[in-house]
C-alpha positions in Angstrom: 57.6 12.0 -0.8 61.3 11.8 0.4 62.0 11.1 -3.4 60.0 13.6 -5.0 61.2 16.5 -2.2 64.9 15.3 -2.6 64.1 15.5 -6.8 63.0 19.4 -7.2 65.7 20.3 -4.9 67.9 18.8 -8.0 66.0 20.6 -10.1 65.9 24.5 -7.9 69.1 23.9 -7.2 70.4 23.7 -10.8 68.4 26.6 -12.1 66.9 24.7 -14.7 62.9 25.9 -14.2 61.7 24.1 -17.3 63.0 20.7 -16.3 61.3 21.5 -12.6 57.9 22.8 -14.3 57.8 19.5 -16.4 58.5 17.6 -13.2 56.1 19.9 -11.1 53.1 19.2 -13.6 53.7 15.4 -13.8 53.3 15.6 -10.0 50.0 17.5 -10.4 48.8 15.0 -13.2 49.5 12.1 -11.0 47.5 13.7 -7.8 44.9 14.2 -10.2 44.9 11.3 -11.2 44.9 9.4 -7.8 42.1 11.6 -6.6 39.5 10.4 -9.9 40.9 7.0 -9.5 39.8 7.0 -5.8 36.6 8.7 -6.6 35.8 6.4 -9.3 36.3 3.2 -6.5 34.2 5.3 -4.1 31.7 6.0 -6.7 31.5 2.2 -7.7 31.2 1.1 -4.7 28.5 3.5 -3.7 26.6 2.4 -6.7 26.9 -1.3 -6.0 25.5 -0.8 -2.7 22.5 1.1 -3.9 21.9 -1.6 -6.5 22.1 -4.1 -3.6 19.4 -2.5 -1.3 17.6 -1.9 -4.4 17.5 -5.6 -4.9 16.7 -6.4 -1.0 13.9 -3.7 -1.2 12.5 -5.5 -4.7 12.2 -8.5 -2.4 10.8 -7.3 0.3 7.8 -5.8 -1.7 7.4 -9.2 -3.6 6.8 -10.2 0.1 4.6 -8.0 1.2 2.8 -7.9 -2.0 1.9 -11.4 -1.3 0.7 -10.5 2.0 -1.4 -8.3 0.9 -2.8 -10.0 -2.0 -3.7 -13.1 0.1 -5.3 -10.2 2.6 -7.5 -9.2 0.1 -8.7 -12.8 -1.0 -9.3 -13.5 2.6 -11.9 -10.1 2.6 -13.2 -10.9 -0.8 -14.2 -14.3 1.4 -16.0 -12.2 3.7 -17.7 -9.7 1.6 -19.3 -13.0 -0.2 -20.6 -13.6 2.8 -21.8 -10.1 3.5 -23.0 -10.1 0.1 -25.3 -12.8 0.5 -26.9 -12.2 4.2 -27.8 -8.8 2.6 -29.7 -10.4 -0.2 -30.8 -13.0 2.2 -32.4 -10.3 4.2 -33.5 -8.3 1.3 -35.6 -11.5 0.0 -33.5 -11.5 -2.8 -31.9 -15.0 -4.4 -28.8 -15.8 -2.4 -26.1 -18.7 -1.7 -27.8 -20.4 1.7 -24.4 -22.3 2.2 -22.6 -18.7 2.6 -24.9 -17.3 5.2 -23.3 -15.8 8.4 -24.4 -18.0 11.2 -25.3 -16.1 14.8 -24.9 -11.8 15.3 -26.4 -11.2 11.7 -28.0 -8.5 12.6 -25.7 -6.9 14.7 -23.2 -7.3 11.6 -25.7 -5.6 9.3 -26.9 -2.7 11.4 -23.5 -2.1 13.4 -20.7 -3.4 12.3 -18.5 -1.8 9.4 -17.3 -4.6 7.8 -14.5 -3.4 6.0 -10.5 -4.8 5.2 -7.5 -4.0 7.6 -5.5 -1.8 5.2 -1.4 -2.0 5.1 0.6 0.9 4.2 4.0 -1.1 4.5 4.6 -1.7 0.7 4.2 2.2 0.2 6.7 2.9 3.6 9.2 0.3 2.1 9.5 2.5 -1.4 9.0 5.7 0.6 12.1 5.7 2.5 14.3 3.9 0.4 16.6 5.1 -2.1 16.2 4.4 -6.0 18.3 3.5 -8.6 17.7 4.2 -12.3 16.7 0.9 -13.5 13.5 -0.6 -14.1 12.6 -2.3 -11.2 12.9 1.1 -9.7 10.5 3.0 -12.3 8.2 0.1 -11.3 8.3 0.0 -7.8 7.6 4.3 -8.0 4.5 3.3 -10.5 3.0 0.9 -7.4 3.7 3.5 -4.7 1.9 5.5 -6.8 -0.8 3.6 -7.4 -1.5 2.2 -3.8 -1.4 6.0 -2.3 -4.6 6.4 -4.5 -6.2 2.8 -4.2 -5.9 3.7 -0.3 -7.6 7.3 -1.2 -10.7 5.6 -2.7 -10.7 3.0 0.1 -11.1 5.5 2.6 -13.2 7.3 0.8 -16.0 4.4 0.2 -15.5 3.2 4.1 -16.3 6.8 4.9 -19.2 6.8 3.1 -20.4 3.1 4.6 -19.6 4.3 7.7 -22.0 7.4 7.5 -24.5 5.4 6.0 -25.2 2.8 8.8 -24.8 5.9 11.3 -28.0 7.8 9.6 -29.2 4.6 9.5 -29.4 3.6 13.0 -30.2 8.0 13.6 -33.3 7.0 11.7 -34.4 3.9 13.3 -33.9 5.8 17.2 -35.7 8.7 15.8 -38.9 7.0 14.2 -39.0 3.6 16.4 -40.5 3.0 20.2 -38.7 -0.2 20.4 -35.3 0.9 19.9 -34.4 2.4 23.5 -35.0 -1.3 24.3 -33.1 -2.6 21.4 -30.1 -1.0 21.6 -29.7 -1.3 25.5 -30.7 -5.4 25.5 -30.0 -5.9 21.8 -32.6 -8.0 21.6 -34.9 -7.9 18.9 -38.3 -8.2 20.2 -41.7 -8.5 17.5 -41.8 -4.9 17.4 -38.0 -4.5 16.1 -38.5 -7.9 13.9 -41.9 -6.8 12.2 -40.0 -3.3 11.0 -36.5 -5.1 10.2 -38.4 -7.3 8.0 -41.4 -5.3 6.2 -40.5 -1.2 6.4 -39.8 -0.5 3.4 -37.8 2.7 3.5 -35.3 0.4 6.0 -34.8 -2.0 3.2 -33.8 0.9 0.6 -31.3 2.2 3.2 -29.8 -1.2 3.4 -29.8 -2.1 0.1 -27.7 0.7 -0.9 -25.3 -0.5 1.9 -25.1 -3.6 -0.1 -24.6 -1.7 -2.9 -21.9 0.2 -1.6 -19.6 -3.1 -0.1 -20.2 -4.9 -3.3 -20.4 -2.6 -6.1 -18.3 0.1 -4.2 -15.8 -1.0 -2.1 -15.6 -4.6 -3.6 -14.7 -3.6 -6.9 -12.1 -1.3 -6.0 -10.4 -4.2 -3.5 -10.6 -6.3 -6.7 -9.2 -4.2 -8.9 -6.3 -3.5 -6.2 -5.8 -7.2 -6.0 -5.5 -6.9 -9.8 -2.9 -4.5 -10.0 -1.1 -5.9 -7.0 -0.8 -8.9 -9.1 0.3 -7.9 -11.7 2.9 -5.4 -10.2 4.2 -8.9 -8.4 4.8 -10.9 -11.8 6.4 -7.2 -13.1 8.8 -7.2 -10.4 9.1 -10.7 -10.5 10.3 -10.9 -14.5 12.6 -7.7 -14.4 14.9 -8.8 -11.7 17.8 -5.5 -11.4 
């Protein structure tokens, strides 16, 4: 600064304004210049750091992805075995060796047997920032794609969940036995004779059946579908 103060004295001093104009702009150029350079750095290195998170955050989904996909087998397991204590009940052909041993009943009348749902893939994209590249444009089509595969899940359990409630509504409204039942839960001849020959009992839980497996099991598989595939995606386009 010394130099360039002690210069356009020089240049005042000798009346020659051109001279100092040419030297005043070169200043001003060079300032300029300084100030893009050291944008450009800071904009470089902002953009290097978002491409790095960006790569952590790819990661981390692949992760949880895998979580979540090895979730959903583990249900499929379980609705199997849902699958087939309903048909067992139902006097329709089943797989013996995937029967439920011990609180059947209690699992087909109570219970809502439905999957532990994890909204951590769609919080990880949610609150983190995107680049422009196509990792990015696929990690927005999965958050996307989850938020509405969650919608439909809730939806169906919804639905499950009112069915076995009018269900059970129905059975304390018509049945003398069930004051019993429900306090002891034990099912006495009364409660067996009606579980096993009342028709209109084995419509309303046959459409349960029909709602875990041709409802809610089909959307979980196609979820596992997509989750898969949205893996290998994220998996083969890297940055």
């Amino acid at each position: 600064m010394k130099f360039f103060n002690k210069e356009r004295s020089k240049f005042m001093e000798g009346k020659n304004i051109k001279k100092y104009l040419k030297y005043a702009f070169g200043e001003i150029i060079l300032v300029v210049l300084g100030i893009l350079i050291a944008v450009g750095i800071n904009n470089w290195n902002q953009r290097t750091q978002l491409n790095s998170a960006n790569v952590e955050l790819r990661k981390n989904v692949i992760k949880q992805l895998e979580k979540d996909i090895a979730s959903i087998e583990e249900y499929q397991k379980e609705l199997d075995t849902l699958q087939n204590n309903y048909l067992n009940f139902l006097n329709k052909a089943h797989d013996k060796s995937k029967l439920k041993r011990g609180s059947v009943l209690g699992t087909l009348l109570f219970r809502v047997n439905t999957m532990d749902t994890d909204t951590h893939v769609i919080d990880l994209i949610d609150n983190a920032k995107l680049n422009e590249s196509k990792a990015s444009e696929k990690l927005q089509n999965l958050n996307s794609a989850y938020k509405i595969y969650l919608e439909e899940i809730k939806s169906v359990e919804q639905l499950i969940f009112t069915t076995i409630t009018d269900n059970l509504k129905e059975i304390e409204r018509s049945q003398d036995w069930y004051a019993d039942f429900i306090t002891d839960l034990v099912c006495k001849n009364d409660c067996i004779d009606y579980l096993k020959n009342d028709k209109r009992h084995h419509a309303r839980m046959a459409s349960l059946r029909f709602l875990y497996v041709n409802g809610y099991g089909e959307i979980i598989g196609a979820l596992k579908n997509d989750l898969i595939g949205y893996r290998r995606d994220l998996q083969q386009i890297g940055n």
